[in-house]
N, C-alpha and C positions, 0 to 999 in steps of 0.2 A: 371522695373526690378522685377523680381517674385523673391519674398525671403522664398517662401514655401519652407521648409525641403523635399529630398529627401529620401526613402529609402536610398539609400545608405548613404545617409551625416547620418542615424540615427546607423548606422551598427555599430559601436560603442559603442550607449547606449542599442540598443537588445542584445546585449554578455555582457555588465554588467549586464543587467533586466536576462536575461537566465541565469549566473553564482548564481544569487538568487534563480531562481527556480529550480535548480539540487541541489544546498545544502538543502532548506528545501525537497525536493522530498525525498536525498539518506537519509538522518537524519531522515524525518518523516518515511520513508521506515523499517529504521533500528528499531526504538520506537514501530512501529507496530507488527513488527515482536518478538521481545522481548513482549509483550503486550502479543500478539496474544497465542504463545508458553505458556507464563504464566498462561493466564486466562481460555486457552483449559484446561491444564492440571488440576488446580485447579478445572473447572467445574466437572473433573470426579473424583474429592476428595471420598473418603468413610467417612469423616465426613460433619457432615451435617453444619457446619459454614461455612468451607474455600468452600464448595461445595455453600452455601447461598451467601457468599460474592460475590464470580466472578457472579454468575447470575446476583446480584442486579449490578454489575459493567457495566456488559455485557448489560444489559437491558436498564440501564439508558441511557450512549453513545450509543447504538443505535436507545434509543427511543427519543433523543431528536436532533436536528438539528444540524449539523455541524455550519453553521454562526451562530448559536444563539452561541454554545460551544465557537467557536473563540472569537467572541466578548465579552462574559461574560469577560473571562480569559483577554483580553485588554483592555477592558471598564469598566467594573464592579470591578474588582480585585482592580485596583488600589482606588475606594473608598471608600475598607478596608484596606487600606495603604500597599497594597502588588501590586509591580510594577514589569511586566518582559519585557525583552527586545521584541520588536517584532517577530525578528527570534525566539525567547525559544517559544513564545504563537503558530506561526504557526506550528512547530515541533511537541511542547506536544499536541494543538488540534486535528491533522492530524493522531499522533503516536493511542492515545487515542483513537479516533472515528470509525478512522480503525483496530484497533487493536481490539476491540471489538466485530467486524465483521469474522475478522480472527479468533477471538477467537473459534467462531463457526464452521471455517473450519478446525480449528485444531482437535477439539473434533469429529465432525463428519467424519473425514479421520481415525482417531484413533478408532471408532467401528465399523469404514467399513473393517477395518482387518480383513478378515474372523478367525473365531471361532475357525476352527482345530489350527489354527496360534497359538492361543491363550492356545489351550490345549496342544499344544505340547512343549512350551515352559514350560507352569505348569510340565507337563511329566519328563523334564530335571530337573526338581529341580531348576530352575533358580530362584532368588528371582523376589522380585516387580519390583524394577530398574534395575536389570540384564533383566526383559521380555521385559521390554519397552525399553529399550537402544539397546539391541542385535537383539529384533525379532522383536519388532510392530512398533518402530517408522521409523525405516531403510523404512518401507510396505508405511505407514502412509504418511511422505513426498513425497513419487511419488505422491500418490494420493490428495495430499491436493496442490500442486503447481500449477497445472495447474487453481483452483479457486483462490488462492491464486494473481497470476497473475492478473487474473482482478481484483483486489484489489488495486495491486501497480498500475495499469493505472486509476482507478477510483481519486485515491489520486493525482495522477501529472496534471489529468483534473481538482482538486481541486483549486490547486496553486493558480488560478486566482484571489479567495477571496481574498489570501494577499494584494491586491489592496488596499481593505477594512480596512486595519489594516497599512497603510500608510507605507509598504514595498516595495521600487522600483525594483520591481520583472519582469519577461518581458511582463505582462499585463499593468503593470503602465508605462513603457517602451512606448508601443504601443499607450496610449491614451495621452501619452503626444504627441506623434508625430501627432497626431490627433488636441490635441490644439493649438499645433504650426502651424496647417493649412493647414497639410500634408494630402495627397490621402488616408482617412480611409479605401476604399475599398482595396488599395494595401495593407493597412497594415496590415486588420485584413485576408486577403488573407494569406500572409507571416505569419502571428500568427499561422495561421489551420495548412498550412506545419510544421512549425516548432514543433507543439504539435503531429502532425500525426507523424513524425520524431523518436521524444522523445517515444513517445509510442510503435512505432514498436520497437527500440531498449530494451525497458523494456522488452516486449515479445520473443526478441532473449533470452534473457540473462535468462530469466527464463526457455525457449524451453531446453536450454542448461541444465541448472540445474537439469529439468525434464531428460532428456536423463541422463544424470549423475547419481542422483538417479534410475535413472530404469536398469544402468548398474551395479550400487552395488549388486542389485537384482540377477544378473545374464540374464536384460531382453536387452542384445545389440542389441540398433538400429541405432547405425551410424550418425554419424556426420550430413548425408543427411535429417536425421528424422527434425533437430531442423528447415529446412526451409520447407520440406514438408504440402501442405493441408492436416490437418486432419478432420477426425470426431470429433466433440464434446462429451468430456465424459460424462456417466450423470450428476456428477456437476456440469457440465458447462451449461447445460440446464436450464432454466427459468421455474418454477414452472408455471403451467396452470393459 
């Protein structure tokens, strides 16, 4: 009698392992996003601290490793008597690492606002927070969502680490059915779906949000836009 696990007999612990990784995904999602917004905005400080701070923030979480970051915060933390649950470490690592990346796309959406933009809002008398609330950042978010996006799919290709930090997420999911005996190739087959899945949906939901902002603009392109092939913008282009 073959007592190897089925896919299917596992269908059960994949939707518990996958209900862990949509939480830390939309959580680390949300942290990044709040990061990102923040640490953009402070880069372009006109004082030179809060402008010194976010770089040194910025610099650090991107100059240093994601699993080194995880692990620190899981392994390390605790033996200076500070212990976090493992969902908070993969959240804040995730929000953190990427957020600091964002941070960059924030800033750089934000002086890609052409200039006249910029003087014409001065022109209006608008204060500081009146130019950036009413004219530059409405510009700003078309342009920063579409890199923005590959951010949020780079973080949910992330998840897998939680493995690492003993969170039964749907990678840990997948290799237990692997040591229970089960068919690895069907399973880590069924994993690629499943992350191909998850990632196309992040890309709708941003396609959307893109078309959204670019209608505040006055730039309507139809519902049809958010499934249509496009060109890639230059941000989205990979440096030489």
């Amino acid at each position: 009698m073959n007592d190897n696990p089925t896919l299917l007999d596992w269908t059960d612990n994949l939707v518990r392992g996958l209900g862990v990784t949509l939480l830390v995904t939309v959580l680390g999602t949300a942290l990044m996003i709040v990061v990102s917004v923040l640490l953009g905005l402070m880069a372009r400080s006109t004082k030179l601290a809060v402008r010194g701070f976010a770089r040194v923030v910025i610099e650090f979480f991107r100059g240093t490793s994601l699993p080194i970051q995880l692990w620190w915060l899981f392994f390390a933390l605790p033996l200076l008597g500070i212990k976090f649950d493992p969902l908070f470490v993969g959240v804040l690592a995730f929000g953190l690492n990427y957020g600091a990346y964002g941070a960059e796309v924030v800033r750089g959406s934000i002086e890609a606002v052409p200039k006249p933009q910029w003087e014409a809002a001065i022109a209006l008398n608008l204060s500081p927070a009146q130019r950036m609330r009413r004219v530059i950042w409405p510009q700003a978010t078309a342009l920063m969502i579409p890199s923005m996006n590959n951010l949020f799919i780079q973080l949910l290709k992330s998840t897998p680490l939680l493995y690492t930090i003993s969170l039964v997420d749907l990678m840990n999911m997948g290799e237990a059915f692997r040591f229970a005996g089960g068919d690895q190739t069907v399973m880590y087959l069924a994993l690629m779906v499943i992350y191909f899945v998850l990632a196309y949906a992040v890309t709708m939901v941003s396609n959307v949000a893109e078309v959204a902002a670019k209608a505040k603009l006055g730039r309507h392109e139809g519902i049809r836009s958010v499934f249509r092939l496009r060109k890639p913008t230059p941000e989205e282009v990979p440096a030489p």
